[in-house]
N, C-alpha and C positions, 0 to 999 in steps of 0.2 A: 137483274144487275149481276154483274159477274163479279162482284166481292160476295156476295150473301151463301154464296157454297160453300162459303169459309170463315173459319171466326176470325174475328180482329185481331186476337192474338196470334194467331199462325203468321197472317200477313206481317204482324208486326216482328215476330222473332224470325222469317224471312228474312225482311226487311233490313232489320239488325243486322243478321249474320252477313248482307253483303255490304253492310257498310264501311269493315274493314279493308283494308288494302290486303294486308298478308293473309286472311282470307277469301278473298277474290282470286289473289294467287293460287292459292293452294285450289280455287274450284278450278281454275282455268289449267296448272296442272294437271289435275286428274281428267281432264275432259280428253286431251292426249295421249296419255298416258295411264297405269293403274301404279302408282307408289305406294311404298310400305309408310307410316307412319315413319318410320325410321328416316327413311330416302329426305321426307320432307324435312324431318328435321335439321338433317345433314345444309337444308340448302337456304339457314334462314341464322343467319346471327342473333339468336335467342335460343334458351333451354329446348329441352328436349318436352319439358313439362306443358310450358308453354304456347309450344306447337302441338300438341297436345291437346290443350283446353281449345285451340283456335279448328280445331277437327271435331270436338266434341258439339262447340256452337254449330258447326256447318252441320253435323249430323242430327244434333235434335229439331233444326230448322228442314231438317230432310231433303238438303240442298247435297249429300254426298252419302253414301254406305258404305262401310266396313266389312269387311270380312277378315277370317281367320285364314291364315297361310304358314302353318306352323306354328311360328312363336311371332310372326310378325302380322298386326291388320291391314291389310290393302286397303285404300282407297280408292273408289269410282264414283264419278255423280251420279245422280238422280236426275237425268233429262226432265223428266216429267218435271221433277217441282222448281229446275230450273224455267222452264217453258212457260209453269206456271206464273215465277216473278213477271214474266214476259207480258203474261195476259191482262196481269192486275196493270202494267206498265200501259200499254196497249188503253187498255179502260179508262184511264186518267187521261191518255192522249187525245181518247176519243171525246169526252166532256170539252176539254181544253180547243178542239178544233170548232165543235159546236158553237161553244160560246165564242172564239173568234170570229165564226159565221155570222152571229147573229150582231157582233158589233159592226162589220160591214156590212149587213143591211142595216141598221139604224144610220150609219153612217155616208151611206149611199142614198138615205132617203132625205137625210139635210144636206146633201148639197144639189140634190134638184128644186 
């Protein structure tokens, strides 16, 4: 099973971290682009703190990296453990087609 390479908590603080919007933002930023910490903050009507913690979630979820550039952290995602939401996503789609399968044949076999 392709959840069991990972504990339930990772998926779940994943999981979390894209459940926000302004966090989704800030990944899809960085996917384009590498911004300071700063840049983002600049481009979000809330503190600077704020934006802030909403970089810190994405980064313990290991959905973005940090680095030092001075006095400023760049951030860039983590493809991989973006990919990764993608797989766990994928997995649940594939159960989900299954069982749609398996009700069209039940369903195919009541009406012959």
């Amino acid at each position: 099973m392709v959840l069991r390479s990972e504990t339930e908590e990772s998926i779940n603080q994943l999981f979390r971290a894209l459940a926000d919007g302004t966090r989704r933002d800030i990944l899809a930023r960085s996917l384009t682009e590498t911004p300071s910490v700063s840049d983002l903050a600049s481009r979000y009507e809330m503190s600077f703190a704020a934006v802030r913690k909403h970089v810190a979630v994405l980064e313990r979820a290991g959905l973005i990296k940090k680095r030092p550039n001075g006095r400023e952290q760049l951030v860039s995602t983590n493809l991989a453990r973006l990919e990764r939401a993608g797989e766990v996503l994928d997995h649940f789609e594939s159960i989900w087609r299954e069982r749609m399968a398996q009700l069209d044949d039940v369903l195919l076999a009541k009406g012959t």
